[in-house]
C-alpha positions in Angstrom: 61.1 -10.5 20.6 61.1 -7.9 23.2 58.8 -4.9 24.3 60.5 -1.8 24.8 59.6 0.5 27.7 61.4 3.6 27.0 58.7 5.4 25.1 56.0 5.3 27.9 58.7 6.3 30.7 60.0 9.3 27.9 56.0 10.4 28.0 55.8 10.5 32.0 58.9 12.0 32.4 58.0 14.8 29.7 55.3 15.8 32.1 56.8 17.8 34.5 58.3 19.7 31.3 55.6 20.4 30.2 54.0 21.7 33.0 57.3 24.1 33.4 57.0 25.2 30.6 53.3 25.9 30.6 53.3 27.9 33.6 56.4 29.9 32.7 54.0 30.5 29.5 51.4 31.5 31.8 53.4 33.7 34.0 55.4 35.2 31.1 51.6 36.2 29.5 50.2 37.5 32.9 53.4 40.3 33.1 53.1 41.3 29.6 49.2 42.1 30.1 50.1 44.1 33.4 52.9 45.9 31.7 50.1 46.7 29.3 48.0 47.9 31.9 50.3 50.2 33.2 50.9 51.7 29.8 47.6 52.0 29.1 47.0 53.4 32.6 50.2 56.4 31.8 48.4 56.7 28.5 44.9 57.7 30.0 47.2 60.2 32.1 49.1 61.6 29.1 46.6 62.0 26.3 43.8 64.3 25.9 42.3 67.3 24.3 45.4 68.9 26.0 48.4 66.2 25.5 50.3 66.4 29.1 53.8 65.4 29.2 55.6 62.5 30.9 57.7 64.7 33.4 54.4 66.8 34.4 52.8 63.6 35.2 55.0 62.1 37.4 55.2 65.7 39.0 51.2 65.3 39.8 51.4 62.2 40.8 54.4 62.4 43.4 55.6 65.6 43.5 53.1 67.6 44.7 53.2 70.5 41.9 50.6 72.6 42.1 50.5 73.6 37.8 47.1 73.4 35.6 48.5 70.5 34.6 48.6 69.0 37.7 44.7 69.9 38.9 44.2 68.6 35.2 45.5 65.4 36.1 44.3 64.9 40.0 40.9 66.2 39.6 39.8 65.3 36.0 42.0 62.3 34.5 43.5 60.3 37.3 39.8 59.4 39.1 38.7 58.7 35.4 41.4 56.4 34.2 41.1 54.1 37.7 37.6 54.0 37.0 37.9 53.1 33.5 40.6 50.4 34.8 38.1 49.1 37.2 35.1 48.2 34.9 37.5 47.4 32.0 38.8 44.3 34.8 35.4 43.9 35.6 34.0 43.1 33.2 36.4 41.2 31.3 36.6 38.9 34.6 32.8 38.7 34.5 32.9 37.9 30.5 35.3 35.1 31.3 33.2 33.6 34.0 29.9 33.7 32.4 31.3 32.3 29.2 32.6 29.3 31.5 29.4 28.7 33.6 27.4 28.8 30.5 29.4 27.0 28.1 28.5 29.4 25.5 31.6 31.6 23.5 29.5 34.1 22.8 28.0 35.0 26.4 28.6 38.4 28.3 26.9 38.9 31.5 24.7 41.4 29.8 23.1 37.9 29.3 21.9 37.6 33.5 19.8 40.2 32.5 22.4 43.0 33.9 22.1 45.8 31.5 18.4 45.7 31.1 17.5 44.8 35.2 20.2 47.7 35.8 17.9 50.3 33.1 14.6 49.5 34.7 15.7 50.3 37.9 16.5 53.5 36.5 13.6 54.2 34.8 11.6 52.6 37.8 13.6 55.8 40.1 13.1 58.4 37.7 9.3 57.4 36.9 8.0 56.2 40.0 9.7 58.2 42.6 10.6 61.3 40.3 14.6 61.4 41.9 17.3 61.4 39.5 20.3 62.1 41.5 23.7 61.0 40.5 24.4 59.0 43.3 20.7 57.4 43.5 20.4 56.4 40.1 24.0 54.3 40.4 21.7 52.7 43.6 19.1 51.9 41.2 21.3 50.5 38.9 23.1 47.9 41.5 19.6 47.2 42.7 18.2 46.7 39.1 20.8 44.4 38.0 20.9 42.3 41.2 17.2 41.7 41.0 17.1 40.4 36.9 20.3 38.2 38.2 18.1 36.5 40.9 15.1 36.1 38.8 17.1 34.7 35.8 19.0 32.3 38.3 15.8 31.0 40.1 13.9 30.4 37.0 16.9 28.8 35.6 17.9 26.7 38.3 14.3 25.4 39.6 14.7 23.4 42.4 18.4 24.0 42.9 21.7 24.4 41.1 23.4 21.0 42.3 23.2 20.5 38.1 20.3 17.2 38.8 17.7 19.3 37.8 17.4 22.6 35.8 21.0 23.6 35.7 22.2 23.6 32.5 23.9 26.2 30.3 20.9 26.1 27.8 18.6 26.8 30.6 20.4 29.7 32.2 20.9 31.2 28.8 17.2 31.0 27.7 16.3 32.7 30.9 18.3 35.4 30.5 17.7 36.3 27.2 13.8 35.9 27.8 13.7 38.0 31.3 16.5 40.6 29.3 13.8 41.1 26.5 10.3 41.6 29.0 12.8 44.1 31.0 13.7 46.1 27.8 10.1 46.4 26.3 9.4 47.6 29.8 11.5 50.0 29.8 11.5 51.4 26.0 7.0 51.5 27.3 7.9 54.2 30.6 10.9 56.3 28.5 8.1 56.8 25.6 5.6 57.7 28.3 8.0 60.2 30.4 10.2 62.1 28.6 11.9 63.0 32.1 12.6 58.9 32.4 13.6 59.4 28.7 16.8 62.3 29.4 17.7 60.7 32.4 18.7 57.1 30.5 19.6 58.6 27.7 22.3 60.2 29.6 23.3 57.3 31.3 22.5 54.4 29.0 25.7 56.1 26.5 28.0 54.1 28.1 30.8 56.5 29.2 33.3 57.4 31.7 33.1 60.8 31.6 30.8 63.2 34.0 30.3 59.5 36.4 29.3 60.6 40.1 32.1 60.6 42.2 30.2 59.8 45.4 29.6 56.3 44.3 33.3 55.6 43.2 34.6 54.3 46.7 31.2 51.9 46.6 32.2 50.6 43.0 35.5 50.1 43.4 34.9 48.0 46.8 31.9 45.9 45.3 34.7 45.4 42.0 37.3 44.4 44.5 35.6 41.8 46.1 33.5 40.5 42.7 37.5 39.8 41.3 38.0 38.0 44.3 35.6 35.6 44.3 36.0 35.5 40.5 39.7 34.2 41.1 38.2 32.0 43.8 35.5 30.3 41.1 37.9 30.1 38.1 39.7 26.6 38.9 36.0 25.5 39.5 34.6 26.4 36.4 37.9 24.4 34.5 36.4 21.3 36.5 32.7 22.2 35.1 34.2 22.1 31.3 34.5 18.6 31.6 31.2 17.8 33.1 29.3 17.9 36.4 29.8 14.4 37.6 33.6 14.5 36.7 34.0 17.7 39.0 32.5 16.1 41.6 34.8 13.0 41.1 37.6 15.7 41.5 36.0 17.1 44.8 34.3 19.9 43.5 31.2 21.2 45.0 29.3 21.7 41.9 26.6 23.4 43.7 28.7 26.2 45.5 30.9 26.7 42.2 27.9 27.9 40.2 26.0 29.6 43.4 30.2 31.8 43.7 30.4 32.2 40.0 26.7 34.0 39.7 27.3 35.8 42.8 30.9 36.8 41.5 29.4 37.6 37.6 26.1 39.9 39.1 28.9 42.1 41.6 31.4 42.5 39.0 29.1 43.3 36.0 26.2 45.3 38.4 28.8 47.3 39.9 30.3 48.0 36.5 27.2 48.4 34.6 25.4 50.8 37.8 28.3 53.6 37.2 28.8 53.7 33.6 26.1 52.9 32.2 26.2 49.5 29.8 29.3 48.6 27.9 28.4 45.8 25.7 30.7 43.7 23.9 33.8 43.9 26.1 33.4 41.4 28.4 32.8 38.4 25.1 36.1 40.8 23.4 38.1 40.8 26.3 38.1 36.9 27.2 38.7 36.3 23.4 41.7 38.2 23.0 43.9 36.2 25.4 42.1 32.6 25.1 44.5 31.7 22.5 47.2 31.7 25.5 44.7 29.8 28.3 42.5 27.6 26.7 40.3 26.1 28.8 42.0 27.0 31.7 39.9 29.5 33.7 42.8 29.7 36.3 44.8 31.4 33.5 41.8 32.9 31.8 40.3 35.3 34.2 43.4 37.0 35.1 43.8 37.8 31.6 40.7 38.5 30.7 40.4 41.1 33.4 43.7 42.9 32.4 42.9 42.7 28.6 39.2 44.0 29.6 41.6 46.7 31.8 43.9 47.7 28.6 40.8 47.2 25.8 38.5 50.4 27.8 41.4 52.4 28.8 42.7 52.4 25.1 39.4 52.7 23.9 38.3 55.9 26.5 41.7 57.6 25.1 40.6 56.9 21.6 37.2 58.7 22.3 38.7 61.3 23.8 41.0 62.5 20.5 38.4 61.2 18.0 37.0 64.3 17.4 37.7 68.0 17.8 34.7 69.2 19.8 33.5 66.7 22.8 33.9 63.1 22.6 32.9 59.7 21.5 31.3 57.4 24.8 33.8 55.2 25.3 30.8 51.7 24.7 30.4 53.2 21.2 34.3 52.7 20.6 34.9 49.3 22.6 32.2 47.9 19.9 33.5 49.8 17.2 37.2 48.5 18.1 36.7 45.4 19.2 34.4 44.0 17.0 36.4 43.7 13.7 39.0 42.7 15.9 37.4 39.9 17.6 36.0 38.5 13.8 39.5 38.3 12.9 40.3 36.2 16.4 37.4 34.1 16.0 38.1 33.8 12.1 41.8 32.7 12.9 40.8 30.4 16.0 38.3 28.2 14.9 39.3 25.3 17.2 39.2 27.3 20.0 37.7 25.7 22.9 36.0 26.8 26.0 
C-alpha cells in the first residue's frame, strides 16, 4: 500500500495562486471605487439647481473661462464637492477602523462619543462664552470631540491599553455609549435653557455641506489627511487584533501602539469631519458594509475601500439633496440615512456570514 503525496504538494503550490489572484481581486476593486470617485466627484460638478454641462466644466476647471458657469463652479460647487469627498473618506475610514478595534459590526465612531463631545463644545461656546462665529464653533467642535474621545478611552482602558487589563471591545463600547448619553442630556438641558445655544446647533447639528466656513477648510482637510494616514498605517494591525491579542503579539504586533494609532487615527478622522459638517450618522457603519463583501477581514483591503465608498456614498447623496426638491435642499445626513439605510438591510440581509 502506498501514500500518495501529490494532494498536499497540489495545496501548497495553490498558494501562491491564490494569493495572485486575491490581490489582483483587490487591486481590480480598489480602481473601480476610484473610478467611482471621480464620477461622483464630475457629478457634484455637473448637477445642481442649474445642471452645468461637461464642456463648461472642464472650461472652469482648466481653461480659465470667466462665464457664470464658471464662478458657479469655482466659487460655489468645486470647494463643496472636495469637502464633501473629504468627510465622505473620512469617515468611511474611521467606520472601518472603529468597527475593527471594537469588534462590533455595527460601531461608527459616533460611538467615542464624537458627535455628542463635538455638540457640547458647541453649546459650551455659544452658552458660556456667547461667540458663535463660523470658524470658532468648528474649534469647538474639534475640541469637543477630542475631549469625549479621551475620556471614553481612559475610562475604558483603566490602567492601560496593552489589552491585560480593561481593554476589551465590550469595555470601550460601554464607555462610549454611557459618556455619549451624559453629553447629550447635557446638552438638550443648555439648548432648552438658551434659545441662542438652541439656533446656533440647530443650524449646525443638520448635517450638511452647504453654507460650511471656508476659513476652517485648509485645517480640515490637513487634520483628514493625516487621520487617513495613520488609518492606512493601523489597518494591517487591526487584521492581527481579529484573531486575538496574544496571537498579534506572536506575529510582532505591538498590541498597545495599534489600539493607542487606531483611536488617535478614529478621533482625527471623525472630529475633523464631524467639527465642519456637523454629524453625519450612519455613513461610516454604511460605508465599510458596502465593500466588506470584497475584503473580509482584511483591514489592509478594507479601509481603502471603505473610505472611497464613504467618498462616493456622500457625494451621491449631497447631489441627491440638492435636486430633491424644487425650493432649497435636503442636508445631505438626512439623505445618507435615508439612502443607505434600506440599502445596508439588504447587504446585511444577503451577507449573513459576514465576518469582521
Amino acid at each position: 500500500m502506498t501514500t500518495s503525496t501529490l494532494t498536499p504538494a497540489t495545496d501548497v503550490g495553490t498558494l501562491p495562486a491564490r494569493r495572485r489572484h486575491r490581490r489582483r481581486r483587490d487591486a481590480v476593486a480598489v480602481a473601480i471605487a476610484v473610478i467611482a470617485v471621480f464620477a461622483a466627484f464630475a457629478v457634484s460638478l455637473m448637477v445642481g439647481s442649474n445642471a452645468i454641462a461637461p464642456g463648461d466644466v472642464l472650461a472652469a476647471l482648466f481653461g480659465g473661462a470667466a462665464t457664470p458657469e464658471a464662478t458657479v463652479i469655482l466659487t460655489q460647487r468645486l470647494p463643496r464637492t472636495v469637502l464633501g469627498l473629504a468627510v465622505g473618506l473620512a469617515l468611511g475610514a474611521a467606520g472601518a477602523l472603529m468597527q475593527g478595534h471594537t469588534r462590533n459590526p455595527l460601531a461608527e465612531p459616533g460611538l467615542f462619543g464624537v458627535n455628542s463631545g463635538a455638540a457640547l463644545g458647541v453649546v459650551v461656546l455659544t452658552f458660556a462664552f456667547d461667540r458663535s462665529g463660523p470658524l470658532e464653533i468648528v474649534g469647538a467642535a474639534l475640541v469637543g470631540a477630542a475631549a469625549a474621545t479621551i475620556v471614553v478611552v481612559s475610562l475604558a482602558w483603566g490602567g492601560g491599553p496593552d489589552g491585560r487589563t480593561d481593554a476589551s471591545p465590550l469595555t470601550l463600547t460601554v464607555a462610549g455609549a454611557a459618556l455619549g448619553a451624559v453629553l447629550t442630556a447635557l446638552t438638550t438641558a443648555v439648548v432648552l435653557l438658551d434659545r441662542q445655544s438652541l439656533d446656533v446647533v440647530r443650524y449646525w447639528a443638520v448635517g450638511s455641506l452647504s453654507g460650511r466656513p471656508t476659513e476652517a477648510v485648509p485645517l480640515v482637510l490637513a487634520l483628514i489627511a493625516v487621520g487617513l494616514v495613520l488609518a492606512l498605517v493601523n489597518a494591517p494591525g487591526v487584521t492581527a487584533l481579529g484573531l486575538g491579542d496574544d496571537v498579534a503579539r506572536s506575529l510582532g504586533n505591538n498590541v498597545a501602539a495599534v489600539r493607542i494609532v487606531g483611536v488617535v487615527a478614529i478621533t482625527v478622522l471623525a472630529a475633523a469631519a464631524t467639527a465642519v459638517c456637523g454629524p453625519i450618522a450612519f455613513l461610516g457603519i454604511a460605508a465599510p458594509w458596502a465593500v466588506r463583501w470584497v475584503s473580509g477581514p482584511r483591514y489592509g483591503v478594507l479601509v481603502p475601500l471603505a473610505a472611497l465608498a464613504g467618498g462616493v456614498i456622500l457625494l451621491l447623496s449631497d447631489v441627491l439633496g440638492r435636486i430633491s426638491t424644487r425650493d432649497g435642499e435636503l442636508p445631505v445626513g438626512l439623505v445618507v440615512a435615508i439612502v443607505a439605510a434600506p440599502v445596508m438591510i439588504a447587504i446585511v440581509t444577503r451577507k449573513k456570514g459576514a465576518t469582521l
